[in-house]
VEXZABA-944761 format. One line per 3 residues: their letters; for each residue x, y, z of C-alpha. Coordinates in steps of 0.5 Angstrom, whole numbers. Layout:
! VEXZABA-944761
a	X/Y/Z; ... .
***
This chain:
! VEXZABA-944761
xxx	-227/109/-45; -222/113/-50; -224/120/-52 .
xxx	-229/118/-59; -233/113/-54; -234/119/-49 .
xxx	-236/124/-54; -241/119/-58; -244/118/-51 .
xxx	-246/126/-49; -248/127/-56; -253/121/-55 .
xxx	-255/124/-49; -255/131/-51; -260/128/-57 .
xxx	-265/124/-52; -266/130/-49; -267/134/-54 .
xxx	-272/128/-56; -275/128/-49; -276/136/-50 .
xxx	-279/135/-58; -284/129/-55; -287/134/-49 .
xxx	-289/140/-53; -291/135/-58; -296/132/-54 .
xxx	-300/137/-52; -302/139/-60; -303/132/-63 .
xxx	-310/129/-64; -311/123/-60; -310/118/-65 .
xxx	-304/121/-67; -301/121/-59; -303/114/-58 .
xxx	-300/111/-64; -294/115/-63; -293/114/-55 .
xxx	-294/106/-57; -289/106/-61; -284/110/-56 .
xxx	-285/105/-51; -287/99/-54; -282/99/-60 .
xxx	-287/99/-66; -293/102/-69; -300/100/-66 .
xxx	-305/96/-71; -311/100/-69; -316/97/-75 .
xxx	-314/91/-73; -312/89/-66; -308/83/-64 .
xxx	-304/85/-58; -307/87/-51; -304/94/-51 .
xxx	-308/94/-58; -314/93/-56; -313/97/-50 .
xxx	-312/104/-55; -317/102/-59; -321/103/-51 .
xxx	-318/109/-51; -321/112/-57; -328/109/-56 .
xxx	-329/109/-49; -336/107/-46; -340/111/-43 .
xxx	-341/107/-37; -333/107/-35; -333/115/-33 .
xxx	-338/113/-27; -333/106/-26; -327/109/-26 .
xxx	-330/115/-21; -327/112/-15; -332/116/-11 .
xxx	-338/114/-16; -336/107/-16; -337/106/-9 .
xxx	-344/105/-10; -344/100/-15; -338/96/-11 .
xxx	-343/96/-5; -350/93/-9; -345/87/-12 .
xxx	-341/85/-6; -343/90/0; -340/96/3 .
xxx	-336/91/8; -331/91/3; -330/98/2 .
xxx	-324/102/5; -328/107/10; -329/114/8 .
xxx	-326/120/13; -328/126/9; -331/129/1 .
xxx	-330/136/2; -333/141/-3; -327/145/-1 .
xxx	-320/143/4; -320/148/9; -315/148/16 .
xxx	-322/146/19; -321/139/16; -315/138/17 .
xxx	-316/139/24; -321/134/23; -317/128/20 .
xxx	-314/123/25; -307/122/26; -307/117/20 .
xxx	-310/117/13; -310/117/6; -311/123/1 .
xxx	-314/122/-5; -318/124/-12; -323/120/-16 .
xxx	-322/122/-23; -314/118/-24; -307/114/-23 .
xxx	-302/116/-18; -306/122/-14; -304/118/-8 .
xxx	-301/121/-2; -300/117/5; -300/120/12 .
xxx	-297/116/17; -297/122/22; -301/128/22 .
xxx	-295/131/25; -290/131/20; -294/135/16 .
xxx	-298/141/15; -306/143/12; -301/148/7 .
xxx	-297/142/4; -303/137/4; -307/143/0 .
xxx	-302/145/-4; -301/138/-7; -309/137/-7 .
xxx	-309/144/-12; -304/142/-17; -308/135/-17 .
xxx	-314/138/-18; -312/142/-23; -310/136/-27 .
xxx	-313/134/-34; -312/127/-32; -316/126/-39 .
xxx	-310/130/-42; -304/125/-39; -304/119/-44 .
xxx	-311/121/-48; -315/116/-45; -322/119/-47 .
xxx	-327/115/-41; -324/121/-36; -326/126/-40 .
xxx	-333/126/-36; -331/126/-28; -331/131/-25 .
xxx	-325/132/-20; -326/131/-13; -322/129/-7 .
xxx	-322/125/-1; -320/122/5; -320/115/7 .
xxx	-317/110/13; -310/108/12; -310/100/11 .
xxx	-305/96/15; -304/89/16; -303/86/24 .
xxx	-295/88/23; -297/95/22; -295/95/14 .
xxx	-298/98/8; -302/91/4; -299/91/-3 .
xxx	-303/92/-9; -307/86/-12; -309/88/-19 .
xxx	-312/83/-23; -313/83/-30; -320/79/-31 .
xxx	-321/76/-37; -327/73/-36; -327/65/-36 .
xxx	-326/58/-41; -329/51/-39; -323/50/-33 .
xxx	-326/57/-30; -323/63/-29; -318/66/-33 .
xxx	-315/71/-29; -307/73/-29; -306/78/-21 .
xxx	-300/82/-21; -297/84/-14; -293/90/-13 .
xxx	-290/90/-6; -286/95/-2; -289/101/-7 .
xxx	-287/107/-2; -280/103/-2; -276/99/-7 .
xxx	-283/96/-11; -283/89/-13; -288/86/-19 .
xxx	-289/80/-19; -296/76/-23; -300/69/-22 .
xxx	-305/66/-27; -312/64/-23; -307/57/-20 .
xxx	-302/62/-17; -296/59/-22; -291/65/-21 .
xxx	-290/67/-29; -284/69/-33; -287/75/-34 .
xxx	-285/82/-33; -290/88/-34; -287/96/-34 .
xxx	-282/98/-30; -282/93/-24; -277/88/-23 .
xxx	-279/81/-21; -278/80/-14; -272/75/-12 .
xxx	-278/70/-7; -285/71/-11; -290/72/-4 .
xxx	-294/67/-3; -301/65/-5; -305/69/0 .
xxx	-310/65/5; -317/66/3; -315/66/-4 .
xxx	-321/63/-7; -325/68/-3; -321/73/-7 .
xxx	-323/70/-15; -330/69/-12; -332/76/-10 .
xxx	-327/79/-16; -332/74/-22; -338/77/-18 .
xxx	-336/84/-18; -333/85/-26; -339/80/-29 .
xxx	-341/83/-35; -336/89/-36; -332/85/-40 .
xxx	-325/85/-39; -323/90/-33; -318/91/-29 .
xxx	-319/90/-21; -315/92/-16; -315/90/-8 .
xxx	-312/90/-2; -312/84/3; -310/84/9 .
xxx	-309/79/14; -315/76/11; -320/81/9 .
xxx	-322/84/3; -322/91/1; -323/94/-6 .
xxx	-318/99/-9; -322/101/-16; -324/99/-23 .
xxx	-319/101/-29; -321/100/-36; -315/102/-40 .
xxx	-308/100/-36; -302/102/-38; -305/107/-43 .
xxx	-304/102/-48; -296/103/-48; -295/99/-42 .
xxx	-289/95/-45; -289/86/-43; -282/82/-41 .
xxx	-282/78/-45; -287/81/-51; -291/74/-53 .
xxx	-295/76/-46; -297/82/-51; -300/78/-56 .
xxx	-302/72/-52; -307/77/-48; -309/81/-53 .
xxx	-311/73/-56; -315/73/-49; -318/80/-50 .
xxx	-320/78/-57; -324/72/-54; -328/76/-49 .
xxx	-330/81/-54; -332/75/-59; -336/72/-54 .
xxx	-340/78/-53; -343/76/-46; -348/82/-44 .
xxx	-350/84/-37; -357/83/-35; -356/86/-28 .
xxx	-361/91/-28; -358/94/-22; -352/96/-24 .
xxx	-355/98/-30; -359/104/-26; -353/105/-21 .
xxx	-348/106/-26; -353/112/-30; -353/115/-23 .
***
């Protein structure tokens, strides 16, 4: 590399960085709209058409903006807990340890050795605990404080979030036979067409380590397709076991929410539910190859044409609760 390729190299850096500075101290002041269109355009390479959309990640900003009300109670992972129980029953909810008012070192003590900490009002306020020992209550409550503290709303301006209240939470460690962590099951469900249903399952595997993403059509086909940051995996994992039990009781539980995305874990043949989220990606989720974005968005257009209300009572009145 000669000396004028180097220096071309630093100044780009230096102005990425720069960028990087403008866009964090932009992005606490402009208006909603302003931010989604701008933060699309920053991470799926052009400007959004909101009047008008045609990709998924258009109509996934468009939710964004113009949430239902019913989302806030959904994609509250305590409240939703109830409305998962009445559709498919609490077998397949992952056991609750602990919701406390507030973290003391009383709690802590009263964990098992192994756990799961968590909150109920975003993404990623996940903390894993193999082995109690290893840390300590000041740790574990220094971390829930700064997640607690966090306007999740704020992060990408998805408005459904807006309305839960932070709450935090423990739950029991899943871990298969061999003593590992399941993988995520995330399955954008996009209702059904006259061969059944129209389902697209993304897996991330070995999340704590070197994370892999792969998705499936309903058929467990291994699409040419990349979502984000995650890289395909070299031998795609194989279709789980009790695969038509998994489409069974994920149709059942998102009939009438139009599209969603359901997350699961499966291991060693049972099924746990994960959560429910309305908006993935923020709308800015970039797709290897970018057809994919135009494809789904065509599907999301369908559903919405389609307009297929509930008559769920039930879930009517739990999800007011």
């Amino acid at each position: 590399m000669n000396k004028r390729d180097d220096a071309a190299r630093q100044a780009a850096a230096w102005i990425n960085k720069g960028m990087r500075g403008v866009w964090r101290v932009l992005k606490r002041w402009v208006p909603d709209e302003m931010f989604l269109r701008l933060s699309h355009r920053r991470h799926v390479g052009r400007y959004p058409n909101l009047a008008e959309p045609k990709t998924f990640n258009e109509f996934i900003l468009h939710r964004c903006l113009h949430p239902d009300p019913l989302w806030s109670v959904l994609a509250d992972k305590l409240a939703v807990r109830e409305f998962v129980k009445q559709r498919i029953g609490e077998e397949h909810l992952i056991p609750l340890i602990a919701v406390p008012e507030v973290f003391t070192e009383e709690v802590f003590d009263s964990l098992p050795n192994a756990f799961v900490m968590k909150t109920n009002h975003g993404c990623a306020f996940v903390k894993i605990v193999e082995d109690k020992r290893r840390t300590s209550f000041k740790e574990l409550d220094r971390l829930a404080r700064r997640w607690l503290a966090q306007d999740y709303y704020r992060s990408a301006r998805e408005r459904h979030y807006r309305a839960i209240k932070p709450r935090l939470y423990f739950e029991q460690l899943l871990v298969d036979r061999a003593g590992n962590i399941p993988a995520d099951l995330k399955m954008n469900m996009f209702g059904r067409d006259h061969s059944g249903p129209l389902i697209y399952s993304g897996i991330v595997s070995d999340r704590f380590g070197t994370p892999h993403g792969d998705v499936f059509d309903v058929h467990w086909n291994h699409l040419d397709l990349a979502v984000g940051h995650y890289a395909r995996s070299k031998t795609p994992p194989p279709k789980p076991p009790h695969w038509d039990e998994i489409v069974r009781l994920a149709t059942r539980l998102v009939d009438g929410l139009g599209y969603v995305r359901l997350d699961l874990y499966v291991p060693d043949g049972e099924i746990y539910f994960g959560e429910l989220t309305f908006t993935p990606g923020a709308g800015v989720f970039p797709f290897h190859p970018d057809r994919y974005d135009y494809e789904w968005g065509q599907l999301f257009k369908n559903m919405i044409e389609e307009d297929r209300p509930t008559d769920d009572e039930a879930f009517k009145q739990s999800a007011r609760v």
